[in-house]
N, C-alpha and C positions, 0 to 999 in steps of 0.2 A: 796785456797781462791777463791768463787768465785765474780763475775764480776756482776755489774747489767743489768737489759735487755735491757735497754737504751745501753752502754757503748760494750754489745754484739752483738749488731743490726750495730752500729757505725762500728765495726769491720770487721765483715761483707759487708754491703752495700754500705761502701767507704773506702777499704782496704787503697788506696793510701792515703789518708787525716789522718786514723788510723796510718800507718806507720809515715807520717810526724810529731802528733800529739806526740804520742811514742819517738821518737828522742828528741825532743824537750825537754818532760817531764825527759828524761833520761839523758840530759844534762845540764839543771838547777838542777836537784839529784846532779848529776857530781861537779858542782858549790857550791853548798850549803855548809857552814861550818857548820851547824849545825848534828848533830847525828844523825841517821836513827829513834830511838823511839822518840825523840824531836819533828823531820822535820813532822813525822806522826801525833804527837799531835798536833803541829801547827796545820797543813792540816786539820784536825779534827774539830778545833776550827774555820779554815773558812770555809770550810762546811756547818758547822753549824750558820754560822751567818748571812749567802748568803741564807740559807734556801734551799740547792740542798742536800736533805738527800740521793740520789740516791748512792753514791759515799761515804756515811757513815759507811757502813758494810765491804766493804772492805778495807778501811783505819782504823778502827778499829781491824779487826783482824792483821793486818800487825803491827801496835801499842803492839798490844797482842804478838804478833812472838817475839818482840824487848824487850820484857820485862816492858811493859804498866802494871801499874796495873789497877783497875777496877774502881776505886778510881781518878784516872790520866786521864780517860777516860771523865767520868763523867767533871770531872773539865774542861778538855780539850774544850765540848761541850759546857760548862757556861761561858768561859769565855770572850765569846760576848756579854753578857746580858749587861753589862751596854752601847756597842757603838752601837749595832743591834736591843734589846731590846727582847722580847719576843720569835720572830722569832725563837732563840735559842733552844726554849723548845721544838719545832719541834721533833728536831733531837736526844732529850734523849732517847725516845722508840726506835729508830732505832740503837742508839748507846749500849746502854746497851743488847736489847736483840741480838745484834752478840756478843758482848764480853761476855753474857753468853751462845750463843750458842744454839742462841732459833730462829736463821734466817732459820734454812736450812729445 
């Protein structure tokens, strides 16, 4: 899966803040009693609702890895419309064409 260029620049230009950032992310994963495909459609759903589609395609494919369907995806991205409003729809082009494999 790849990474966005925002998120690979971050990685890069301030390893230490990347590394702390990483920990962190991997130990609220750690935390979490939700499911790996669940915890991704969440994350999907606020993404999208925050409107930072950067971070779309790869939580989409990772969705996909866990056994997301296309469908699940879709929903996942909607499911702010009623508290976010619009902003949502941002993020359906960026979400569907990873899950169909039309980013790379």
């Amino acid at each position: 899966m790849s990474i966005s260029k925002a998120f690979a620049v971050f990685l890069k230009e301030a390893p230490a803040q990347a590394q702390a950032w990483m920990q962190m992310a991997q130990a609220l994963d750690q935390a979490s009693a939700l499911d790996k495909k669940t915890e991704e459609l969440a994350y999907i759903a606020v993404l999208a609702a925050t409107g930072n589609t950067s971070g779309v395609p790869f939580h989409v494919l990772s969705a996909k890895s866990q056994g997301a369907s296309r469908q699940e995806v879709l929903s996942a991205v909607l499911l702010g419309l009623p508290a976010a409003g619009a902003t949502v729809i941002g993020a359906l082009p960026v979400a569907l064409e990873a899950y169909d494999g039309q980013d790379q």
